[in-house]
Every structure is written in structure tokens, then in C-alpha cells.
C-alpha positions as CSV (number, residue, x, y, z in Angstrom):
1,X,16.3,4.7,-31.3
2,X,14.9,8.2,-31.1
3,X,13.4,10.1,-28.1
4,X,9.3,10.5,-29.1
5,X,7.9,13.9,-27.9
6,X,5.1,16.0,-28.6
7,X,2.7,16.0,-31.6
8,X,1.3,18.3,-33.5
9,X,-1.2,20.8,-32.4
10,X,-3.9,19.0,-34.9
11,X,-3.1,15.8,-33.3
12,X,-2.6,16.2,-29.9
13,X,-6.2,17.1,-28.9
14,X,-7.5,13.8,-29.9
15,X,-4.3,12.3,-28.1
16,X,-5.2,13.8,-24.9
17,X,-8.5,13.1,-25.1
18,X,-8.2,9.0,-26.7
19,X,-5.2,7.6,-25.4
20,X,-5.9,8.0,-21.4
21,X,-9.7,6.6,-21.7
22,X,-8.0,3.4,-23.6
23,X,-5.7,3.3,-20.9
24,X,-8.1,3.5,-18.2
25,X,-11.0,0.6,-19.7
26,X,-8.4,-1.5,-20.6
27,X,-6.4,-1.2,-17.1
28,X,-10.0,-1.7,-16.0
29,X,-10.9,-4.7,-17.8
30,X,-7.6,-6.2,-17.2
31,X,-8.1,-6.0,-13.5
32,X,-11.9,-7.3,-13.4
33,X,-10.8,-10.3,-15.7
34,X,-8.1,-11.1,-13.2
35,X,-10.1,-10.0,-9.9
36,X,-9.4,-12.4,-7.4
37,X,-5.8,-11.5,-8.0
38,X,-7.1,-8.0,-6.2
39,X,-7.8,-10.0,-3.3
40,X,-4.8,-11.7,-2.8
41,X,-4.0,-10.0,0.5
42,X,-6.2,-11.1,3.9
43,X,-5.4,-7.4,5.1
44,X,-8.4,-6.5,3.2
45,X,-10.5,-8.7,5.6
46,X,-10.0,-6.8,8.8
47,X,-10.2,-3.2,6.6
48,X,-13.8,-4.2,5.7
49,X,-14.4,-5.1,9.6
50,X,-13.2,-1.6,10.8
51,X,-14.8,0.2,7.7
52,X,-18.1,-2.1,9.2
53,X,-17.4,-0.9,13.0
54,X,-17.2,2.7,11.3
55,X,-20.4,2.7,9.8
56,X,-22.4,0.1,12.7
57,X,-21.0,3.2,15.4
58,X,-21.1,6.3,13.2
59,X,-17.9,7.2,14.6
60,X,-14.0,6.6,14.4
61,X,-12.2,4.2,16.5
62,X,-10.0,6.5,18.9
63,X,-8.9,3.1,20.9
64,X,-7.9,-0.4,20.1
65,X,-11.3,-2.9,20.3
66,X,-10.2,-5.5,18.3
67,X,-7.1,-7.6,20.2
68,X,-6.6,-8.7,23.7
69,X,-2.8,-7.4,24.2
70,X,-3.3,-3.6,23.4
71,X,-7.7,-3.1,24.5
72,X,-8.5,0.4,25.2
73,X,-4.9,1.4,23.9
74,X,-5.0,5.1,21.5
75,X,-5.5,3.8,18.2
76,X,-6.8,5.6,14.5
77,X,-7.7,4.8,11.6
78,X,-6.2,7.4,9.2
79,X,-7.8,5.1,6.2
80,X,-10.8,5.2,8.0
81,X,-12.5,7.1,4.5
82,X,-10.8,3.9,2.7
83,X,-12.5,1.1,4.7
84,X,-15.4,2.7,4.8
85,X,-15.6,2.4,1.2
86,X,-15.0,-1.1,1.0
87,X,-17.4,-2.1,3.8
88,X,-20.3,-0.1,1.9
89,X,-19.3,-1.9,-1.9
90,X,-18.7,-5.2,0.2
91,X,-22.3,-5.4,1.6
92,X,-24.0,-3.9,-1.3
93,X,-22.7,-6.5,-3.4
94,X,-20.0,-9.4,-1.7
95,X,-16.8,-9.5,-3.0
96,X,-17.4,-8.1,-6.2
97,X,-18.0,-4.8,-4.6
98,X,-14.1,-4.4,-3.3
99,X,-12.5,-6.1,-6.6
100,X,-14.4,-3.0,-9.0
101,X,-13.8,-0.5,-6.1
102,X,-9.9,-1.1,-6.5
103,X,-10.0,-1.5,-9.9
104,X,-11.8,1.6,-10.9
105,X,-9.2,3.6,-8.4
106,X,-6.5,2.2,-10.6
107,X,-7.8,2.4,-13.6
108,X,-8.3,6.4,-13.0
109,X,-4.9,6.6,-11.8
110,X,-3.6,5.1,-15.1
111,X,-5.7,7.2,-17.3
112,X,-5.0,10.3,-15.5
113,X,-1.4,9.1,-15.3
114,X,-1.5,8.7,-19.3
115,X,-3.3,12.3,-19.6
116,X,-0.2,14.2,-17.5
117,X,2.1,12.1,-20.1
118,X,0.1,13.6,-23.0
119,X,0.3,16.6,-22.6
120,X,4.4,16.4,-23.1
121,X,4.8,12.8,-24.7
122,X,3.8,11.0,-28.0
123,X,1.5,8.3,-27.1
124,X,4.2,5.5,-27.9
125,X,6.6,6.8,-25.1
126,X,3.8,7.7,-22.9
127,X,2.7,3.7,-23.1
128,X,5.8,2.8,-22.4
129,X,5.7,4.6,-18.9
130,X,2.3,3.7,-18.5
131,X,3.5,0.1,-19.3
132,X,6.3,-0.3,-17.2
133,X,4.2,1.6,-14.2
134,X,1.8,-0.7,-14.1
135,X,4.4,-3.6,-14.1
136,X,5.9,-1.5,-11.4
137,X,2.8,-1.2,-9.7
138,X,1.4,-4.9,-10.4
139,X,2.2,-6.6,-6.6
140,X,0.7,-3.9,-4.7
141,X,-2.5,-3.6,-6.6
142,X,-5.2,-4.9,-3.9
143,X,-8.2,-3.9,-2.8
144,X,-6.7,-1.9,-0.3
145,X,-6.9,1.4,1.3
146,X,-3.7,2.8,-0.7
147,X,-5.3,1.7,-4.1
148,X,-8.3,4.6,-3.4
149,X,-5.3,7.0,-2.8
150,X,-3.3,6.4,-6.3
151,X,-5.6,8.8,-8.0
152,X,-4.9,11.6,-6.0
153,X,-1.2,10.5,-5.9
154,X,-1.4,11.2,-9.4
155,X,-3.5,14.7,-9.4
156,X,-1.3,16.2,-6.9
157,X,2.2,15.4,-7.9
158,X,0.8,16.3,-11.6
159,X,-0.4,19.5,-10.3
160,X,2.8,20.4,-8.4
161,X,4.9,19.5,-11.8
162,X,3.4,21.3,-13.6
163,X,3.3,24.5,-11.3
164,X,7.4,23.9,-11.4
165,X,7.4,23.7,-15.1
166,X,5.0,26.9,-15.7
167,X,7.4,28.3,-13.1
168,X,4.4,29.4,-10.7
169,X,2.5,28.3,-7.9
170,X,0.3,25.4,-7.8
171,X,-3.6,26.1,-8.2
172,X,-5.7,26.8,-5.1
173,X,-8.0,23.9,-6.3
174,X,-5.2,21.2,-5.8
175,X,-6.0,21.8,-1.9
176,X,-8.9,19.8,-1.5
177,X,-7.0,16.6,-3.2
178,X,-4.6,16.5,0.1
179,X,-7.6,16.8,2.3
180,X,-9.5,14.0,0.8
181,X,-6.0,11.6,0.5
182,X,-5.7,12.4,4.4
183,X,-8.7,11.0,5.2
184,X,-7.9,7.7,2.5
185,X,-4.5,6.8,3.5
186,X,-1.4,7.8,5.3
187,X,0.2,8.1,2.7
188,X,-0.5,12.2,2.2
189,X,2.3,13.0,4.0
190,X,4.0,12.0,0.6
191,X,2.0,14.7,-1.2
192,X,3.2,17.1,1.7
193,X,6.7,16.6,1.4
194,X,6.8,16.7,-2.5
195,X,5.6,20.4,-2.0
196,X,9.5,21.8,-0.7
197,X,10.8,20.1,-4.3
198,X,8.4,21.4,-6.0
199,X,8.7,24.4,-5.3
200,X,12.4,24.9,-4.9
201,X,12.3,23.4,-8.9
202,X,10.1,26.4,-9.4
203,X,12.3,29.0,-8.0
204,X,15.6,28.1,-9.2
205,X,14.4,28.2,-12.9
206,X,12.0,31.7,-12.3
207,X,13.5,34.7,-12.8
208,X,15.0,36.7,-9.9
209,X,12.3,39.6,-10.2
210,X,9.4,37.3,-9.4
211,X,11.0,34.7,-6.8
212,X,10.2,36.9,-3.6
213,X,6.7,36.4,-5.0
214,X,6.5,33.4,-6.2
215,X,8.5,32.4,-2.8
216,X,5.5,33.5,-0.8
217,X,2.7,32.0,-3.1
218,X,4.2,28.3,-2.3
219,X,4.5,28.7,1.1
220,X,0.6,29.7,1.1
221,X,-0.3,26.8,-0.8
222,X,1.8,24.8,1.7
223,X,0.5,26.1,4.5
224,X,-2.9,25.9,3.2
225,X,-2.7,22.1,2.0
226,X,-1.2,21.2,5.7
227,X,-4.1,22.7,7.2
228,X,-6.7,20.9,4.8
229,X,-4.6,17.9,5.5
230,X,-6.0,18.2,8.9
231,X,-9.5,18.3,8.1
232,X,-10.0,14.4,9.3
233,X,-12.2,13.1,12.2
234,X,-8.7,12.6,14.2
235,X,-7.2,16.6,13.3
236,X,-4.0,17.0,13.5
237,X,-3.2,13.6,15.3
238,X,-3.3,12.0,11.1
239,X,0.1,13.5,11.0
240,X,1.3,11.9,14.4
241,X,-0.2,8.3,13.3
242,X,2.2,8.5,10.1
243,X,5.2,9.6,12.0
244,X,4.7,6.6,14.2
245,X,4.7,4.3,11.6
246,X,7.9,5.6,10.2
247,X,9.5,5.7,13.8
248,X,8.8,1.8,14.3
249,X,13.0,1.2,13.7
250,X,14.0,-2.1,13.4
251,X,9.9,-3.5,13.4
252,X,9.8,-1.7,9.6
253,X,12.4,-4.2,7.9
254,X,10.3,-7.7,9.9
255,X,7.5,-6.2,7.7
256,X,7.6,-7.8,3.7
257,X,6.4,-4.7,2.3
258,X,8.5,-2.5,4.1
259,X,11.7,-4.2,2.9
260,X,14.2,-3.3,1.0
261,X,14.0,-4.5,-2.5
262,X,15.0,-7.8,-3.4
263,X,17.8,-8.3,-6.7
264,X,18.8,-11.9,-6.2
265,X,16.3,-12.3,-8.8
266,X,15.8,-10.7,-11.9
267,X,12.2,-9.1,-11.3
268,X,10.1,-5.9,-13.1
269,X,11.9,-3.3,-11.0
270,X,15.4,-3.8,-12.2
271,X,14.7,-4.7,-15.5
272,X,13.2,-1.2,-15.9
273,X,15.9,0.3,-14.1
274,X,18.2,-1.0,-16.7
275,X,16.4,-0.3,-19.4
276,X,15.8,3.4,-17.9
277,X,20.3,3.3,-17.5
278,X,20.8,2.5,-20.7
279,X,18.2,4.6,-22.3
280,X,19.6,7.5,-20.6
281,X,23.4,6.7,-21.4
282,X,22.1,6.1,-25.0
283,X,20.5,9.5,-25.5
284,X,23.0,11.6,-22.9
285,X,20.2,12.7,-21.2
286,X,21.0,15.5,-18.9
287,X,18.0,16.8,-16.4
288,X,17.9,20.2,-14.3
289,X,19.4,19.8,-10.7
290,X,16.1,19.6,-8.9
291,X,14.8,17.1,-10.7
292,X,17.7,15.1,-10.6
293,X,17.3,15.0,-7.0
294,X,13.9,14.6,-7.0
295,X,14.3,11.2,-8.7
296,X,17.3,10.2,-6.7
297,X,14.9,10.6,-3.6
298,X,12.2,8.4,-5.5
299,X,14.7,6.0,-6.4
300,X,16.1,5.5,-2.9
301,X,12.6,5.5,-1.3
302,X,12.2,2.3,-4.1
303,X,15.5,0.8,-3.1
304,X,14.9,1.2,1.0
305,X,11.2,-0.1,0.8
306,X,9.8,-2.4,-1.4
307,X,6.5,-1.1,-1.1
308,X,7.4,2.3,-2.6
309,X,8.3,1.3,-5.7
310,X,4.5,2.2,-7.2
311,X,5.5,5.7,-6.0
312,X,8.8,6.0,-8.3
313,X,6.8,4.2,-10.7
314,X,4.1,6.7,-11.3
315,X,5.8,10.1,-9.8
316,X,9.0,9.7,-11.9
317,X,7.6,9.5,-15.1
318,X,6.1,13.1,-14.3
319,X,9.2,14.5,-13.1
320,X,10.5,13.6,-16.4
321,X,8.2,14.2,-18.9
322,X,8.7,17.7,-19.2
323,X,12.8,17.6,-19.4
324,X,13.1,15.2,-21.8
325,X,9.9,17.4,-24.0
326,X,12.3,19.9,-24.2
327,X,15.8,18.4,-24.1
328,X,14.4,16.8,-27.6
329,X,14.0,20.6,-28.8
330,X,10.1,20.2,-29.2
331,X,7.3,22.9,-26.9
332,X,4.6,21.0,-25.2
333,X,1.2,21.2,-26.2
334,X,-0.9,21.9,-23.8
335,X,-4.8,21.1,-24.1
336,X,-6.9,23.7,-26.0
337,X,-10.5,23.1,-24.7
338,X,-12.8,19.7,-24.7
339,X,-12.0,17.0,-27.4
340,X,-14.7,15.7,-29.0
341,X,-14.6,12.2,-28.3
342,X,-17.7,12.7,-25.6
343,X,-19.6,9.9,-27.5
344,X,-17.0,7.5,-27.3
345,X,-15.9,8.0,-24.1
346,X,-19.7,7.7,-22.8
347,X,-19.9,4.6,-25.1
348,X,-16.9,3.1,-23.2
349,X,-18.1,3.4,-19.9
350,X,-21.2,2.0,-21.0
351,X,-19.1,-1.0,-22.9
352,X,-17.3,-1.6,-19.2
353,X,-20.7,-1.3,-17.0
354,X,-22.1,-3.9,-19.2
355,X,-19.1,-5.6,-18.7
356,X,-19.1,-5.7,-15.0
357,X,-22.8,-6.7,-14.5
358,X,-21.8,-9.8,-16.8
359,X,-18.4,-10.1,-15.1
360,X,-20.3,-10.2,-11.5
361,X,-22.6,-13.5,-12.6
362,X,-19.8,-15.2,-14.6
363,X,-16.6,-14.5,-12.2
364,X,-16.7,-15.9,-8.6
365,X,-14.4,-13.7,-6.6
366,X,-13.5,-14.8,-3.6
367,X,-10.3,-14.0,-1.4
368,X,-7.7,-16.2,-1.4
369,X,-7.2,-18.2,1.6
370,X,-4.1,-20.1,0.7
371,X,-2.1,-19.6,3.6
372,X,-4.9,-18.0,5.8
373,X,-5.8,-20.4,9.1
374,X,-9.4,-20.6,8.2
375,X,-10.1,-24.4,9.4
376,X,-8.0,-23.7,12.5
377,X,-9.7,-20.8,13.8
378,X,-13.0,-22.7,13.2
379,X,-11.5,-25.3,15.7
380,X,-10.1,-22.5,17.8
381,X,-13.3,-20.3,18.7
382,X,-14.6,-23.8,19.7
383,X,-12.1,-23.9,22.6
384,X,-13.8,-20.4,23.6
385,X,-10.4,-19.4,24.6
386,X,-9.5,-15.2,24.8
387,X,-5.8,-15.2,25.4
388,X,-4.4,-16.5,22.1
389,X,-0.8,-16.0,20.9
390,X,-0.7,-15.9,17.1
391,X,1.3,-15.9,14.2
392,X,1.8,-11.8,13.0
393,X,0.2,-12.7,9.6
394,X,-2.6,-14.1,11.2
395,X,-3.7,-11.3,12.7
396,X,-6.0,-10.0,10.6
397,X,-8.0,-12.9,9.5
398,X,-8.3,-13.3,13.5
399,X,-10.0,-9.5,13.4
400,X,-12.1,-10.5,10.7
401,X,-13.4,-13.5,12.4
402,X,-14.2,-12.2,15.5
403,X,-11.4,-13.7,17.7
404,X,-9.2,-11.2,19.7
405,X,-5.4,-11.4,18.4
406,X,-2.8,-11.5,20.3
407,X,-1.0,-9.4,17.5
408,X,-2.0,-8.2,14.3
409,X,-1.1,-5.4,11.2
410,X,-1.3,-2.4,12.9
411,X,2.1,-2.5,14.2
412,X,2.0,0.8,14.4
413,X,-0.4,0.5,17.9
414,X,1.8,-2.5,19.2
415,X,5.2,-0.5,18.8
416,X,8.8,-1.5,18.2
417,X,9.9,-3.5,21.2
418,X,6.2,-5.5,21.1
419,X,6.9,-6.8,17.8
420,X,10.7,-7.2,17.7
421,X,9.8,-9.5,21.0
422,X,7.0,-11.3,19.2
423,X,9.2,-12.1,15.7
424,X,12.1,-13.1,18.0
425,X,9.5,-15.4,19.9
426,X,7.6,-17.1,17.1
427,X,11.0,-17.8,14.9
428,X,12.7,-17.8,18.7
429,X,16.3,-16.1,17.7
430,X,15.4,-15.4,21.4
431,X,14.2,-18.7,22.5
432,X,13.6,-17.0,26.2
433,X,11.0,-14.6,24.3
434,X,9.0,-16.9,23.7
435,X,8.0,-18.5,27.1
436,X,8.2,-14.7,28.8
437,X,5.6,-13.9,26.6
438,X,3.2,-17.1,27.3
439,X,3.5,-16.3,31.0
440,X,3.3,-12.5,31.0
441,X,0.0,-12.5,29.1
442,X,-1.0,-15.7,30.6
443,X,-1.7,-17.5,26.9
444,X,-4.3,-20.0,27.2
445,X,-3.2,-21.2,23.6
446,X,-0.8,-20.2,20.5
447,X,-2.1,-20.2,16.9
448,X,1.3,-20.5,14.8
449,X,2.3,-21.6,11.5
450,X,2.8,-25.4,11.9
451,X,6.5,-25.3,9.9
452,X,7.3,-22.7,12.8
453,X,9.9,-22.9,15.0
454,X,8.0,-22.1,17.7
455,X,6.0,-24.7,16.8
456,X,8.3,-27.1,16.9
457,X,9.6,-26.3,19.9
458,X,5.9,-26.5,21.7
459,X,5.3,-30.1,20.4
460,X,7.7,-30.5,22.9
461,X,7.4,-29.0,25.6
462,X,6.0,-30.2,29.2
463,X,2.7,-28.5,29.7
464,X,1.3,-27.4,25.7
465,X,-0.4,-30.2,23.8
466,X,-1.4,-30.2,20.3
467,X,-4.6,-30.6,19.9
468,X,-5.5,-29.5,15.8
469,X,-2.7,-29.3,13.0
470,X,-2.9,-28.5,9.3
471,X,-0.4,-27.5,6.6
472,X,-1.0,-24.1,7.5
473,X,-1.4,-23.1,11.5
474,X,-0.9,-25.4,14.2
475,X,-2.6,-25.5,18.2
476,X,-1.1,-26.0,21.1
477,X,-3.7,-25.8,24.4
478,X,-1.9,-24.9,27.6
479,X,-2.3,-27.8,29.9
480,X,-3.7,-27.4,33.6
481,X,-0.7,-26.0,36.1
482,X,1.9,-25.9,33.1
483,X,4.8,-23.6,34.4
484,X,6.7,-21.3,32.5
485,X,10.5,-20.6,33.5
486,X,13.9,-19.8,31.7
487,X,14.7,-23.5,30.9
488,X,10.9,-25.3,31.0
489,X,11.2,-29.1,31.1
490,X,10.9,-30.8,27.8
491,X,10.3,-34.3,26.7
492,X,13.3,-36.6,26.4
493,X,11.5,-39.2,24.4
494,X,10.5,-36.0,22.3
495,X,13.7,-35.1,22.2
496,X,14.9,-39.1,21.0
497,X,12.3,-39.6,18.3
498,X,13.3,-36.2,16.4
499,X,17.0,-37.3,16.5
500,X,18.4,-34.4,18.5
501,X,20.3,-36.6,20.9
502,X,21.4,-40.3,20.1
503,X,19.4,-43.2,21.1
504,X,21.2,-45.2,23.8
């Protein structure tokens, strides 16, 4: 096994020009085959219905309008741009509108992805990162707010690499990528951070004469892109909304995608991660300091959080590309002027319109409601009810259909304590939770998951009665005078027919 690098300078023109547009239509083509698989995630109901308030107001919501617990509570959108987006594709044309949105955002981020790798890599490695990214990336691609981002993920962190590697300071031009990704998705603050690196990879390998200057030239870009990170209809108040979210404590590991990752089965990351181990034993592959810790860093955020795993999948590789480049005794080739591949490229873009149009009145796309309460909110917002406890995950699909939740997705506006209380309630580790919270905010009704404890417990209990159940969400209608205390009364022949006692 041999470590490919760079080609030729006859060669790699039509490299960087060929193999990122193949990357990016079939990425693309992939993703509109499989399109409803982009719509796997009911968050990306309620993001249409803000992006739709956005537009219907012409103006940012500054305070919670959507649920009955937090109303009138500070609340912003820092993907505001994001939803936006969607709402505009989704009522030009239905749900075909999101699924190519997030699938031309991530097929640009592959191809661009693909084009850093070029300019280092031979095309075989370079698919092999682009491979094992998108495998990397693969549970997280959904027509979301964070898909719009991953091409600027990629532009910037490129952009700052290769500043380090040229030893100099980023390009001026890079600044407006932060202000855009501010206004798409909290996630900028990434971008922000992986300046210090950056540059500290820059100055430890610059020679001593130019580091006072070079020094300075970072820190202007620094300053410069937190300022342009600021230019969002919130200011400076983008930066507080993402240090909230990371501040939630103990609500962040309640959250799937903001666990740690799972290894009690043998999934995409860790096969790559031992494939990367042994690759790197195999070869003795030794990397400068910096960028050892900068992939140590990546590789913890991956470890700690589930959900960042697309950013060691698609930063690392551009950490590394360089590095190895050299460590295999070969000079990058950098890109001297346009390829000549215009006419193919403008016949594949053509080749994948054609394709979409067709795609559009062959391929139904519709979300995918497995799990999502649809037949019991119908029978809810029949009750005409307003103070509704629900299920977390429910939330949004509540939003969406005009029903006020009780809790929803942005944890970040309910806080810590709220939602520790509410998962400790509706899975009642704290059984008392539960019936504090149906007589603090006077619930008229609860909207739970039927194989719910909580659930359970409420069929019952003296004053809720059941009144619709499915395989998905159960409701329980709070009967006339029903009193809630520490112990409340439950039904002994309740208790009999469910075996919790013995039968006399």
C-alpha cells in the first residue's frame, strides 16, 4: 500500500477541474434519487414555519410566538437566512423545493471538498476522503439549516489551511463567508475558533523575521471576520444565542444528536477511525504539532457529540492533505488558471437540471411521518384545548400545525432546568415532576408517546382519561376538578388488572 500524492503538472489541471464536478453531480444525483431520505427529520417542518413567519412579517422573531410555556420570552433565529430559504423553495415548488435545496448545498460542499483535496492529493486518495466523508456525513444530511452552511464550512476552513500552509494570512475575501454562515447557522462560531489554530500553525512554521508581521495580519482578519460575523438582523446577540446552546449542561446529552458517539455497534465512524489507525501506523505518519492538535480537537468534538462528526469528517481531511503531500516527498500543485472543461461542466449542469425537472414528476417526496403524531393532533385541535403537555419530539410537528407546544426543539429558549424537569417527567425518573408540572401550568391535556411511562402511569390515574390512542402518541383529557398532589389517588382495579399487586 503506497501513500498517493500529487500528479503531474500536465495532469493535474484537468484533475482539479474533472474530478470535483463528478463529485458534486453524482453526490447530487445520489441525494435526489434518495430524496425523501433528506426529509427524514420533522425538525424541517417547524424551520419552514419560522422561515414562513419571516417572510409573512418581513422581520425576525425577537420573542417566542409559537408555544404556550415560554410566549413573549427573548428568542432568535440565528438560521433565520436558512429557513428562509426553505420556506421560499417549499412554496415555490412543495417538497421538492427543500429536498434539491439540501442537496445542491451538499453536493457543493463535496465538490469543493474534492477541489481543496486536488490541489495536494491524487484523485484516488482524494475519493477516498470524499468517500468516507460523505459516509461520515450520511445521518445528518437533511434538509436542514446546517446543510446550507457545509459549503462555507468547507470554503473557510480551506481558506484558513491553506493560509497556514503558504505560511501567511488568510485572504481578505474569506470575510464575507463568516458573515453569510452567521446569518445560516450557529454553527460560525466553528469557523471563529478555527482562526487561533490556524494561525498559530502559521507562525510556528514562518520564519522569525516575518512573525511580528504576520502576527498582526491574523489578528486583523480575526478581528475583521468577528465583526462581519456580526452583520445579522440580531448583531452581536448571534454570538450569545450559540453560547447558550452550548451552556445548556446536562439538557445537551437528553438531546440524540448532541450525544456522545455510540460504539456498541460497529457503525461508519469507527470503521474509518480504524482504518485511519492503521493506515497511519502502516506508513509512520508523523504530522507537525499544530496539526496534530488540531485533529485531536476534531476528534474529541466527534467523540463528545455525535452530531459533530460531519465536522471531523470534512475539516480533517484538509488539515491533512497538505502533511501527508509533503511527508511523501512530492510539492503540491497548485492551479495554474481555468481548465478547459467549461463545456462539460455546463453540459453537466444541464444533464442534472434535466434530471430534476424529470425527478420532480416521477419522485413523490414527502416527509416521513413514521413516528410523527399526525392522526393525534388531528384529534387534538378538535378538543380546542391551549395548555397541552407534549412529548419533546413532538414539538415541532405541534409548531408546524398550528398547536401551541408545551415544549419543543429550541431547547436553547426553554433552558436547562425546563427540560431536565420535562425528560424526568415524561420518562418520570422523578415521578413527582410530572404532576408539579400538570398543575403549575394548569395542563388541560398531555400529548405523549403511548409506550411512555408517563403514559402509563396517566391511564391510571384518578382525574386524566384517555380519550384517542395510536401506536404512536397517546391523549389523556384532564377530567372536571381533577387534583394534583405529591401522591394523587390512582385506581386499584387499575392497579389489579396490570398485575402490580396480587389479586385477592
Amino acid at each position: 500500500m503506497t501513500l498517493s500524492v500529487t500528479h503531474t503538472e500536465a495532469t493535474a489541471g484537468r484533475a482539479q477541474a474533472l474530478l470535483p464536478l463528478w463529485v458534486g453531480a453524482g453526490v447530487y444525483a445520489l441525494l435526489l434519487i434518495s430524496g425523501n431520505r433528506l426529509l427524514n427529520d420533522p425538525d424541517t417542518l417547524w424551520q419552514i414555519t419560522v422561515g414562513q413567519w419571516i417572510i409573512d412579517h418581513r422581520a425576525v422573531p425577537e420573542v417566542d410566538v409559537y408555544s404556550f410555556t415560554m410566549r413573549g420570552a427573548p428568542w432568535i433565529s440565528t438560521q433565520w437566512l436558512a429557513q428562509v430559504a426553505y420556506a421560499a423553495v417549499y412554496t415555490f415548488a412543495g417538497w421538492t423545493g427543500p429536498v434539491v435545496l439540501a442537496a445542491s448545498a451538499t453536493a457543493l460542499s463535496f465538490a469543493l471538498f474534492a477541489r481543496a483535496l486536488g490541489r495536494h492529493l491524487r484523485d484516488a486518495t482524494t475519493l477516498v476522503f470524499v468517500v468516507a466523508a460523505f459516509l461520515l456525513c450520511l445521518p445528518h444530511l437533511l434538509a436542514r439549516p446546517h446543510v446550507l452552511a457545509f459549503p462555507i464550512l468547507v470554503a473557510w476552513i480551506a481558506g484558513l489551511v491553506d493560509a497556514a500552509d503558504r505560511r501567511a494570512a488568510p485572504p481578505w475575501q474569506l470575510v464575507p463567508l463568516i458573515a453569510l454562515w452567521a446569518n445560516l447557522h450557529g454553527g460560525f462560531v466553528f469557523g471563529l475558533f478555527f482562526i487561533a489554530p490556524a494561525a498559530l500553525d502559521a507562525l510556528v512554521n514562518a520564519d522569525r523575521s516575518v512573525r511580528s508581521g504576520l502576527a498582526l495580519r491574523w489578528a486583523g482578519f480575526a478581528a475583521l471576520a468577528l465583526a462581519a460575523s456580526c452583520c445579522t438582523p440580531y448583531g452581536w446577540n448571534a454570538l450569545l444565542a450559540s453560547q447558550k446552546i452550548l451552556s445548556l449542561g446536562q439538557a445537551l446529552p437528553l438531546i440524540v444528536e448532541w450525544k456522545a458517539t455510540d460504539f456498541q455497534g460497529l457503525g461508519p465512524f469507527e470503521i474509518c477511525l480504524l482504518i485511519a489507525i492503521g493506515f497511519a501506523l502502516f506508513h509512520g505518519l508523523r504530522l507537525p504539532p499544530v496539526r496534530i492538535l488540531m485533529l485531536l480537537g476534531l476528534l474529541h468534538m466527534a467523540l463528545a457529540q455525535a452530531r459533530a462528526a460531519e465536522i471531523l469528517a470534512l475539516v480533517g481531511p484538509l488539515v491533512l492533505a497538505a502533511p501527508l503531500a509533503r511527508q511523501a516527498g512530492a510539492l503540491p500543485v497548485l492551479p495554474r488558471g481555468r481548465a478547459s472543461g467549461a463545456a462539460l461542466t455546463a453540459a453537466v449542469m444541464l444533464a442534472l437540471g434535466a434530471g430534476t425537472v424529470a425527478s420532480a414528476s416521477i419522485l413523490n417526496y414527502t416527509p416521513n411521518m413514521r413516528g410523527t403524531p399526525v392522526a393525534a393532533v388531528t384529534e387534538l385541535k378538535k378538543l380546542n384545548l391551549t395548555r397541552v403537555l407534549n412529548d419533546y419530539d413532538f414539538g415541532g410537528y405541534l409548531i408546524s400545525a398550528g398547536v401551541a407546544p408545551f415544549i419543543d426543539g429550541r431547547t436553547e429558549l426553554y433552558g436547562e432546568k425546563f427540560f431536565v424537569d420535562h425528560n424526568a417527567a415524561s420518562g418520570l425518573m422523578e415521578p413527582d415532576n410530572l404532576f408539579r408540572l400538570l398543575k403549575d401550568y394548569d395542563i388541560e391535556a398531555t400529548l405523549l408517546r403511548t409506550q411512555s411511562a408517563a403514559t402509563k402511569l396517566l391511564d391510571h390515574v384518578d382525574g386524566w382519561q384517555k380519550v384517542y390512542a395510536d401506536d404512536i402518541a397517546t391523549i389523556h383529557l384532564r377530567k372536571a376538578g381533577a387534583r394534583h398532589v405529591a401522591e394523587p389517588a390512582v385506581s386499584p382495579a387499575a392497579i389489579e388488572s396490570n398485575a402490580l399487586i396480587p389479586s385477592p
